[in-house]
N, C-alpha and C positions, 0 to 999 in steps of 0.2 A: 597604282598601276591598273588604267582598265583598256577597253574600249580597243580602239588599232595598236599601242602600246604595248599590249598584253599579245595580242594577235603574235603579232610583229616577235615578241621574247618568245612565245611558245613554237612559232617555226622557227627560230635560230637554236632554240633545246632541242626541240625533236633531231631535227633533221643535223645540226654539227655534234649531238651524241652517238649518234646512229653513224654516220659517216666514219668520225675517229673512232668509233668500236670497230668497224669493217677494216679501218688501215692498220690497227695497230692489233690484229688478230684476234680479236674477242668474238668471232665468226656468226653465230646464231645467237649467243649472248649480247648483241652490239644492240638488239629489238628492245630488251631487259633492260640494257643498260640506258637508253634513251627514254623511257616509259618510265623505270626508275628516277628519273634525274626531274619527272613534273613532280612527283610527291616530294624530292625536294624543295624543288621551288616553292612548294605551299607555305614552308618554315622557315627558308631563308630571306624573305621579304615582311618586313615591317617593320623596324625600327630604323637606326640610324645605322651609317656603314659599317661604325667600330663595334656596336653593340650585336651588330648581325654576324659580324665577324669572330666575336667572341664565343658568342651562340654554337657559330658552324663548326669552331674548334672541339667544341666537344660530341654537338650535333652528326656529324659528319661519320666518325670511326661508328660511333652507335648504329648509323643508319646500315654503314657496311655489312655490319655482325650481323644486323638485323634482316638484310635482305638474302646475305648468302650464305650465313651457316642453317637456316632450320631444312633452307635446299639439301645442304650437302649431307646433315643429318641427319634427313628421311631418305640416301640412300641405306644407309646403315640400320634406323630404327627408326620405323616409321611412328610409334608410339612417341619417341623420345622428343622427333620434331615437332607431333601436336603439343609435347607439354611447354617446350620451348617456346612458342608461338604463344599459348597462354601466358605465360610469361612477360613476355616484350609486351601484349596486348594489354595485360592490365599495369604495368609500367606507362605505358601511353595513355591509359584513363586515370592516373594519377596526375600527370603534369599538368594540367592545367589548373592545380591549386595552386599554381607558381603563378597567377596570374594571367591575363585574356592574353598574354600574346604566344603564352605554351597549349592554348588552345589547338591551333595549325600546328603549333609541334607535335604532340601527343596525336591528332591526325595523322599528319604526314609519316609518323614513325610506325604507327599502328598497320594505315593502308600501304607501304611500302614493303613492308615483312610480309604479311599477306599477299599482297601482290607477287613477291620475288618466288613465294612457297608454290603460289599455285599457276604462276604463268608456264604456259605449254611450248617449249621450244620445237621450236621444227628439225632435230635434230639433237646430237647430244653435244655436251659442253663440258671440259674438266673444269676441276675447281678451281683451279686459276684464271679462267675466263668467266666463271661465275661469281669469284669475289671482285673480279676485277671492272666485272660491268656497272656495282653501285659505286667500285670506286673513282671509276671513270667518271661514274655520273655527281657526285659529289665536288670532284675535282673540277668540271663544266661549270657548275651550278656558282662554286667558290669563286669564280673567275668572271665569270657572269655578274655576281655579287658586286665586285670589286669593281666591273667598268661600269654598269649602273650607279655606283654611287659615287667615285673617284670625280668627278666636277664639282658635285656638293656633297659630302661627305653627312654634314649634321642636316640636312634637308628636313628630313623627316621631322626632327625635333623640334624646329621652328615653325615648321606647318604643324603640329600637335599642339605647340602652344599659340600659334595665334588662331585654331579654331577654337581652342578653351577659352579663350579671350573673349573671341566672336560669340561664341554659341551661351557660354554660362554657367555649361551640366556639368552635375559630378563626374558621370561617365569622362568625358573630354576632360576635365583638369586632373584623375587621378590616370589618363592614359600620358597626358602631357609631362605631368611628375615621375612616372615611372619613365618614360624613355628620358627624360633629363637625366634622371639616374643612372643609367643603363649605358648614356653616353660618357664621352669625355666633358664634365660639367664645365661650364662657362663660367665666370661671374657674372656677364652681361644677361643670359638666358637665365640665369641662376637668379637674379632680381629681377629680372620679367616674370616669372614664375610665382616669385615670394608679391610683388604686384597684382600678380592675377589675382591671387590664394584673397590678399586683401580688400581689393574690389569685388570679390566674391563673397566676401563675409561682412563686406557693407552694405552689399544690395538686399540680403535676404537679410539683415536686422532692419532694414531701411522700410522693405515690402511689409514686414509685421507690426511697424511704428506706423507705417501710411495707413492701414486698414483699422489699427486702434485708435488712430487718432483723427481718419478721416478727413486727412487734409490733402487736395491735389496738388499742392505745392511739391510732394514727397515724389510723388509718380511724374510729375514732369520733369523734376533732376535724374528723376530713372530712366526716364528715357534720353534726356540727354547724354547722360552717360552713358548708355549702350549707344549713340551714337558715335560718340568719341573710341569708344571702345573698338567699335568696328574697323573704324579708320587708324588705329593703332595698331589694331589685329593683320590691317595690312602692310606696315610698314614691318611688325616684327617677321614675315613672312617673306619679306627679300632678301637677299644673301649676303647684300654689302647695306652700311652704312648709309642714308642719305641726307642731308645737311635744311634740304626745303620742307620740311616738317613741319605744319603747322602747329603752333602750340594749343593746349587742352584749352576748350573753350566753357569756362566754369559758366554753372548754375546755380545759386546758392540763393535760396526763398530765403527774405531778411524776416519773416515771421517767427525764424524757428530759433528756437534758444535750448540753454541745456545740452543733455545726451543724444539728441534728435542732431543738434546742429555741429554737433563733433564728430556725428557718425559721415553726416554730408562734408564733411573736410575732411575728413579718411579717405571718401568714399574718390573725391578729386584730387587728394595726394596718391593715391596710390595709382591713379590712371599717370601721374605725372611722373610717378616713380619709372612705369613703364616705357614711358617717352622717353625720358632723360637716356635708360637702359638701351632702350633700341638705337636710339642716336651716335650715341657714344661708342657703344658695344666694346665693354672692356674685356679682352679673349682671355685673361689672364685664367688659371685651372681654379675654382674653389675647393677649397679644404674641404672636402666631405670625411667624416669621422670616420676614423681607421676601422675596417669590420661591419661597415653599415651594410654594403651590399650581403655580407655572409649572415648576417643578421636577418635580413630581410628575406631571406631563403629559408633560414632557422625555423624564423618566426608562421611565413605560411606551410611549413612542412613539418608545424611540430602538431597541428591536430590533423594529416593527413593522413596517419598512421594508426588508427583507431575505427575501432567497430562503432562509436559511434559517429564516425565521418560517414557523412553522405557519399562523399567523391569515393572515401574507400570500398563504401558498398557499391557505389555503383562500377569502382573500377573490377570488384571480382565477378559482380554480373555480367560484365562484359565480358570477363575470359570464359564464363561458364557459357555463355551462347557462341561464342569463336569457337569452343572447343565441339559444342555440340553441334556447330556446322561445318567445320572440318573432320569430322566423325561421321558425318552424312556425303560429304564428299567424298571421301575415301572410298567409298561405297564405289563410286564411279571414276575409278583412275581413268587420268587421260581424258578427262569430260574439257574440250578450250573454255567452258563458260564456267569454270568451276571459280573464278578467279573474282568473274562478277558476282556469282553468290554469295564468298568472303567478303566480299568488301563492301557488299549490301547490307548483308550483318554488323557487319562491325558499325559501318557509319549511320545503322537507323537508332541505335541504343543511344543515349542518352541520358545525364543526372536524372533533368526531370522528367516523369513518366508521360506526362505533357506533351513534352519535345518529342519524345519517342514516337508518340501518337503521329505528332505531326510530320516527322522526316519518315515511318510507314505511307502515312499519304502521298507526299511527295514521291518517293522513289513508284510507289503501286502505278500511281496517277499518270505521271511523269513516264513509266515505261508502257501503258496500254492508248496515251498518244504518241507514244516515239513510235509502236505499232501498229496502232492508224496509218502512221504518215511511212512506215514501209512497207506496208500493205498496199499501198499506192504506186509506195515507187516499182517493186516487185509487178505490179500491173499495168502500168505505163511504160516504164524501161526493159533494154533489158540487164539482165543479170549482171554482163560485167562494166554498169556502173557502181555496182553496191562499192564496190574497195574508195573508190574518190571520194564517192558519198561518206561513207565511214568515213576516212579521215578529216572531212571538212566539218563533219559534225563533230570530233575528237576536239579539235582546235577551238571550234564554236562554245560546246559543251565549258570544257577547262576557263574558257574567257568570262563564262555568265555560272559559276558554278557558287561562288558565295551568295550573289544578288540575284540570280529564278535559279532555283536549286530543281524545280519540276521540271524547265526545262532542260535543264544539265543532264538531267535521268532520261529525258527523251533521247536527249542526242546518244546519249549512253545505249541505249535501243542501237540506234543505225549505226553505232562503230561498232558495238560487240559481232551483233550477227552480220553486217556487211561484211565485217574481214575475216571473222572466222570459216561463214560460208565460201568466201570466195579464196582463201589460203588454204583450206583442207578441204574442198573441194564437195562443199556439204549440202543438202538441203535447206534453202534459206527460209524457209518455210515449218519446216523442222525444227530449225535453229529458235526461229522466233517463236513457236509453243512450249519448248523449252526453256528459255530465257525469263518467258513470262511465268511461269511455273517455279521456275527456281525464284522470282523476286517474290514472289506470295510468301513459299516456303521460308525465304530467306528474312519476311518481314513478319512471321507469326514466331519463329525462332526468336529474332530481336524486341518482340512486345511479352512472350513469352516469360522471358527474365527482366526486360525492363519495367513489368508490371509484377513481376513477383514480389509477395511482401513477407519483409526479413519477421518471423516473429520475435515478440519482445522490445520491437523497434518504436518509441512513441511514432505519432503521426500529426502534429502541431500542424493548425493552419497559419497561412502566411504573415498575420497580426501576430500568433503567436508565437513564431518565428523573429519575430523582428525583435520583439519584447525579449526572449533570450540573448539574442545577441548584445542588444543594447546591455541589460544586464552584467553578463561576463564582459564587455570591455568596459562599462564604469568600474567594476572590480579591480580589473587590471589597471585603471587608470589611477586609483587610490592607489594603489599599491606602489604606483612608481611616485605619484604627487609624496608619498610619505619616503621614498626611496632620497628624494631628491632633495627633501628638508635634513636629511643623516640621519632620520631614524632606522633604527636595527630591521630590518627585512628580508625574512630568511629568503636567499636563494632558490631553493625549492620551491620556496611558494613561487615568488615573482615564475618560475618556471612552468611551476600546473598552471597559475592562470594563465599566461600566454599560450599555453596548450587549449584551455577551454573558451578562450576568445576566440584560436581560431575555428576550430570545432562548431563553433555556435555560427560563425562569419561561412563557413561553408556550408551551413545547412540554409543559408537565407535561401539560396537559389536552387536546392537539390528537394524537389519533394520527396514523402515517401510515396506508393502506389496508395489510393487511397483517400489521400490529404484534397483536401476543398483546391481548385484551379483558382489561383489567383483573379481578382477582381479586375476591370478594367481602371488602368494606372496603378496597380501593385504591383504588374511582375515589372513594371520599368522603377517606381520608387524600390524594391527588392533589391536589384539592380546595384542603383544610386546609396543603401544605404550600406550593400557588401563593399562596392568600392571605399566609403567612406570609414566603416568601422577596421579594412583592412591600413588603412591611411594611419587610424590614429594609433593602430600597434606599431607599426613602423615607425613613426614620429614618437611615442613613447621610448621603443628601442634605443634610438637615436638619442636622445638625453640622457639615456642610460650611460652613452659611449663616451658622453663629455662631464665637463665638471659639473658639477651640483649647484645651481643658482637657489636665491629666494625665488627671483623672479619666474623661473622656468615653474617653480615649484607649484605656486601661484596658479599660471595659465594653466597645469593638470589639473588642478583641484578644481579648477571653476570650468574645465571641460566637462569633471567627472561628475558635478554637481548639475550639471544643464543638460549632460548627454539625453537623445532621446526625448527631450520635452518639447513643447510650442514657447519657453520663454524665452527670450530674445537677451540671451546671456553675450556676454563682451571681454575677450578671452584675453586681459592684459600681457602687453608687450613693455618689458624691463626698457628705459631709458639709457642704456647701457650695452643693449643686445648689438653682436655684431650683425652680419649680414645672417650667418648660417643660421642662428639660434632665432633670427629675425623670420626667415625661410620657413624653420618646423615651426614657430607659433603661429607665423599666419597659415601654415598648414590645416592646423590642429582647428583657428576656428574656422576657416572656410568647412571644413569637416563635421561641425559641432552645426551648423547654419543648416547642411544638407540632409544630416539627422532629422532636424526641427521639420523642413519639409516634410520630410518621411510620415513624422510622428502623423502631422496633420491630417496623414492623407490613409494615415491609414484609423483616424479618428472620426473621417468624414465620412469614409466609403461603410 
């Protein structure tokens, strides 16, 4: 969702939350409640309808508690509301070990609490108009959800998987996999998917046989197939069925013999696999193993909780600088800009110290040309255009806020001081030396503790990163490969190491302050190699859930023995496998392929 699309959603929130707050009495709260209902939006858009649906169900009461009790608590105790706010804040910088799409959650939850604490009403408000304004805005948001997605429901899913198709990367097949999951799984999308995973893990044994063996034969079936592929990528991308499908147009060099020329008939089976899937599109539910999805929660939240988690250290640096700038605020009750300092803070901290660096730049950046360009207007207009201006740059801002986040801070500039100036009736000029003061402040507070170094904490650079992780999940991998042949396996164990696989999978991307800045093409193979090692615990998990094959046995063992190298190992698939168990092992080696990359790249750089 961007572009007029976006535009278009964001005046139909603003303005039908604000409205139904005014008719149904939520009187100066109906501002809150509208303003509140964007940081929803942030969470409830990305996946598929039932999966965002499921989200919001738990999504939703959180967000309430979160916007209206630390209010109604700091009439009572204003100490108790900061600790509270610490709290939810570093709750919010945990979630996104659950994955890139608790990303915008753990945001949206984080800057909506924040927001509800320190927004300035023009007037007073009971508490039932103050809880009832997030609930309001939840309730918009839900309903929103619901007509957005009620024509194509699994949308989403089918455009995730046919850009994984198209594109190739880790990134896109392990987002395409998790929303498959996340959805009501198909069987049709369900062997599109196991499809992908296999032409995924033909291409890259294929790319490391063409370069050893130097033959152009190799690379022009590659590219045929990424042509085929494309044109696949678009048919799985439509919503019905269509019959005029040209069939896969093979290319198979008659030079190649052996393992070379079994991988090139994988490589055009599995594109045909996809065809046949997308044509047919069998809607029937697949079996996924009872506990996978709780599993899969387990499994990334079981080294989330540990001093040596990166994400946990970084989620209590985040409460320590929330707290420390809600402590500086306090200072100034009744300041209207206090709300942008919060949430200046909160959103320039970041895992990596890196990031931090860079989202201080942006917001600093971002507000002393959003101050340029009101210093102008301030000089050219007069006065009371600032409020239109404000909110056209509101609208503006929120539409370009993922993709120019500099300028999102500028627009940020001309809504804060536009409307605070001209609603409380202020010096806009005033306004904007303040503003710009409080983002300095607010970005040496968030570099502050984003650059604090824990002592005691190693500080591995990014090779040496990789190399741990690798490490702890080949561990874990033996351990289940020996699980699944019936040897004896305590529990316990199998349990610390999927605690230290994840542990090790989250520090790929969280530096410490300190650590060497990734190389150009590490932090993106970083990236590709966290999604993949999270991949193969999951898919480990998941055989866990079912019976004990040889064959399954098998493809662990000869993941765990290839994990991490440049050899171009071949992850057998039992003749016997049904679809699902056919699913996790072409999983497991498209995952084992994107490792190999890794390896190389971080052997070359």
């Amino acid at each position: 969702m961007k572009g007029p699309g976006l535009l278009i959603v964001l005046l139909v929130v603003l303005g039908g939350v604000s409205g139904l707050g005014f008719l149904l009495g939520l009187g100066n709260a109906a501002i809150l409640a509208a303003l509140t209902a964007l940081f929803c939006l942030i969470a409830a858009v990305g996946g598929s309808l039932w999966a965002d649906l499921r989200l919001l169900a738990w999504f939703a009461p959180s967000l309430v508690l979160a916007v209206g009790v630390p209010r109604l608590l700091g009439e009572v105790s204003h100490w108790a509301a900061i600790g509270l706010l610490v709290v939810i804040v570093v709750v919010a910088g945990l979630l996104p070990v659950l994955g890139a799409r608790f990303v915008t959650v753990g945001l949206g939850l984080g800057m909506a609490s924040l927001f509800g604490y320190g927004f300035q009403l023009t007037g007073t408000a009971s508490a039932g108009q103050i809880l009832g304004a997030p609930a309001l805005a939840v309730g918009v948001v839900t309903l929103l959800r619901i007509l957005m997605g009620a024509k194509d429901p699994a949308k989403p899913t089918r455009e995730a998987l046919a850009d994984a198709l198209a594109a190739g990367t880790t990134e896109t097949q392990e987002r395409a996999a998790r929303l498959w999951l996340a959805d009501r799984p198909r069987r049709w999308t369900g062997r599109v998917l196991g499809g992908m995973f296999r032409y995924r893990a033909a291409t890259g044994l294929l790319e490391i046989r063409g370069k050893r063996l130097d033959n152009p034969g190799i690379a022009r079936t590659l590219d045929a197939a990424k042509e085929e592929a494309v044109k696949l990528a678009a048919v799985v991308r439509t919503p019905k069925a269509t019959d005029d499908v040209e069939p896969v147009r093979r290319k198979e060099p008659v030079e190649l013999s052996g393992v070379t020329a079994n991988l090139v008939t994988a490589l055009w089976d599995s594109l045909e696999t996809i065809r046949s899937a997308a044509t047919e599109r069998d809607e029937s539910r697949v079996d996924v193993p009872k506990g996978l999805r709780h599993e899969l929660r387990r499994i990334e939240l079981s080294g989330a909780f540990s001093w040596r988690s990166p994400q946990f250290r970084h989620a209590l640096r985040c409460g320590l600088g929330v707290a420390l700038a809600l402590v500086v605020a306090s200072f100034r009750p009744g300041d209207p800009l206090t709300v942008s300092f919060l949430l200046a803070t909160f959103a320039i901290m970041q895992p990596d110290w890196h990031d931090s660096l860079r989202k201080a730049w942006q917001r600093i950046g971002g507000s002393l040309g959003g101050a340029v360009v009101l210093a102008l207007v301030l000089w050219l207009l007069p006065q009371g255009f600032l409020l239109p201006i404000g909110l056209v740059a509101l609208l503006g801002g929120f539409s370009v806020m993922r993709t120019r986040p500099t300028i999102f801070n500028g627009c940020m500039v001309l809504m804060s001081v536009g409307m605070n100036a001209t609603t409380k009736h202020l010096d806009p000029r005033y306004v904007l030396v303040e503003y710009l003061l409080l983002m300095v402040l607010a970005g040496a507070i968030a570099l502050l503790f984003g650059f604090a170094a824990i002592p005691g904490v190693p500080k591995p650079g990014p090779a040496e990163r990789f190399g741990i992780a690798v490490d702890a999940t080949r561990t874990l991998l033996g351990s289940v490969g020996r699980k699944l042949r019936g040897a004896d396996v305590d529990p316990r164990t199998l349990g610390r190491e999927f605690r230290a696989a994840a542990v090790a999978q989250h520090g790929l991307l969280a530096a410490e302050p300190g650590t060497k800045e990734p190389a150009p093409g590490q932090r993106h193979a970083l990236e590709n190699a966290a999604e993949a090692l999270r991949g193969l615990s999951v898919t480990a998990s998941s055989l866990l859930l079912r019976p004990g094959s040889a064959g399954a046995a098998a493809a662990v063992g000869e993941a765990a023995r290839a994990l991490g190298t440049e050899e171009a190992a071949e992850i057998p698939v039992p003749p016997d496998a049904d679809d699902e168990q056919r699913l996790v092992l072409d999983t497991i080696a498209a995952d084992v392929v994107a490792l190999g990359e890794a390896a190389r790249l971080f052997r070359d750089v």
